[in-house]
N, C-alpha and C positions, 0 to 999 in steps of 0.2 A: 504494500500500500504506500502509495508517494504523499507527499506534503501537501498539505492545502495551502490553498491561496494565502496571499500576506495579510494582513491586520490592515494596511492600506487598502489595497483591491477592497475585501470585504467593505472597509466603510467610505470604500467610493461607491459603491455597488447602491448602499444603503439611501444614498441621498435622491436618487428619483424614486425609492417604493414608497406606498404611501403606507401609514402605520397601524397598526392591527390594535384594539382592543387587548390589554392583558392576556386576559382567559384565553381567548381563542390564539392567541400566540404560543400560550403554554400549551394549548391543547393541539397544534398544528404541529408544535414540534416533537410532542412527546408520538404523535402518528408517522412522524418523519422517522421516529428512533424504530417503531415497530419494524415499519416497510422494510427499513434496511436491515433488520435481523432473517427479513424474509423465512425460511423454513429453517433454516441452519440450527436447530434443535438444544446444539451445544452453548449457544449464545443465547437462544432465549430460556432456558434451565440457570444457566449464570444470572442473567438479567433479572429474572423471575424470583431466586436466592438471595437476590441484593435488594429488590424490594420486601420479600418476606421480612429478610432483616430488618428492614429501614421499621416497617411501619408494625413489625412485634407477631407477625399472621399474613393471614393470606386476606386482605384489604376487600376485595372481591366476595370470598367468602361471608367474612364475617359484616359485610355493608354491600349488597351486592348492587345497592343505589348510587352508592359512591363510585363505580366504575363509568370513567365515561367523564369526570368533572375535572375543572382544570387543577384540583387541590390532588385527585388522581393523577391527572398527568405531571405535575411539579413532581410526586414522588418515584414516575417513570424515567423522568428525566435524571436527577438523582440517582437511581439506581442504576441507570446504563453508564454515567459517570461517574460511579464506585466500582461495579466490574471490569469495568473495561480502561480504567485508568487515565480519561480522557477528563479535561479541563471544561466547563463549559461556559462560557460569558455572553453577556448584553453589553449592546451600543446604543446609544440613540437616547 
């Protein structure tokens, strides 16, 4: 896997989109983390481990309302950037 773009690029990139509402940011990106797990079984078991952890259970289970909300998605995001070691930050 190569290098993402710079920190430049990205917040050149940034200044003609126009801005998304919180929630639906959190919630756009945490469907961005799914998609690129695609089927790969090994990565969504880790993923899946790392949010157990986060939130004490199986979050789904035990609020199965809760799936789907961007306070869900905040703690998917989280958990793909604890398994997988990856930093993740906001601009703007």
């Amino acid at each position: 896997m190569g290098e993402g773009p710079s920190l430049d690029t990205i917040l050149a990139r940034m200044e003609g989109n126009e801005g998304l509402p919180f929630t639906k940011h959190m919630k756009l990106t945490a469907q961005v983390i799914e998609d690129a797990m695609g089927d790969d079984r090994g990565a969504r078991d880790l993923w899946e481990a790392s949010r157990r952890a986060i939130i004490g259970g199986d979050f789904a289970g035990d609020s199965p309302r809760g799936r789907g909300t961007w306070i869900d998605a905040i703690i998917s995001i989280i958990a793909f950037a604890q398994a997988f070691d990856v930093r993740v930050s906001a601009a703007g």
